[in-house]
Structures are given as C-alpha cells and as structure tokens.
N, C-alpha and C positions, 0 to 999 in steps of 0.2 A: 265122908271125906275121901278123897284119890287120893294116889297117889303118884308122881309122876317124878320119875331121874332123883328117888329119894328125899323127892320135897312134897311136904302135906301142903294140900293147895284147899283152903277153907270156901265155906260158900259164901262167903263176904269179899269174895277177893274176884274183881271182877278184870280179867284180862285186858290191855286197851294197849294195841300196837301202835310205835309210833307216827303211821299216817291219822290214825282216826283223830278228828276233828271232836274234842271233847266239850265242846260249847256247845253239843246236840243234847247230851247228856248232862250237864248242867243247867241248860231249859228243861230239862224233861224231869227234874232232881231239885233243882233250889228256886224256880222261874224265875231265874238268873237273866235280865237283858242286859245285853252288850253297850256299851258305850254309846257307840255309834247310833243307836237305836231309841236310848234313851232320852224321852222328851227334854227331862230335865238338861242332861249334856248338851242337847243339841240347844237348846236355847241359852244359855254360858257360852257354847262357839259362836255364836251367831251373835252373840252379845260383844263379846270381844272381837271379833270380827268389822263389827261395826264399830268401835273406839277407835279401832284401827284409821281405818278409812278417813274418819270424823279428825286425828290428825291431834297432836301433842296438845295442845291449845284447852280442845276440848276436855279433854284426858283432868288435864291441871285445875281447870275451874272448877268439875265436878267433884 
C-alpha cells in the first residue's frame, strides 16, 4: 500500500478524475449497455412514439 499526503490509498481504490467518462469502465466491468443502446429501450421509445402520433383515440380503445 502507498502512501500519499498521509492517506493509505489501497489497491481496490481505483483513481477516476472528473472528466473520465466512466460508462467505458462499466462496459468493461458489469457489460453494462446504455439506455440508448438498449434493444429493449429503444423498442418502448419507438413504441410510445408511435401512440403518439397514432393520437388520443387510439391510446383510449387500446
């Protein structure tokens, strides 16, 4: 274990400064897909999406 400015920094302690983009490391760690990516999400938007359009009427009978 280091030491550094009086603080024990363990080997489970993995630094991540606030630019890094930590959705590289959550794909790389739990194969974590994003929302947007998600088959399943994206066919629920596209679902609702399309109620949309299809207009109050439709919405109520179904």
């Amino acid at each position: 274990m280091k030491k550094r400015n009086h603080i024990s920094i363990s080997d489970h302690y993995i630094y991540t400064p606030s630019t890094t983009d930590v959705t590289i490391r959550w794909r790389a760690i739990y194969n974590w897909i994003p929302p947007s990516e998600d088959p399943k999400f994206m066919k629920k938007w596209a679902d609702f999406r399309m109620r949309c359009v299809q207009g109050i009427e439709q919405i109520i009978n179904h």
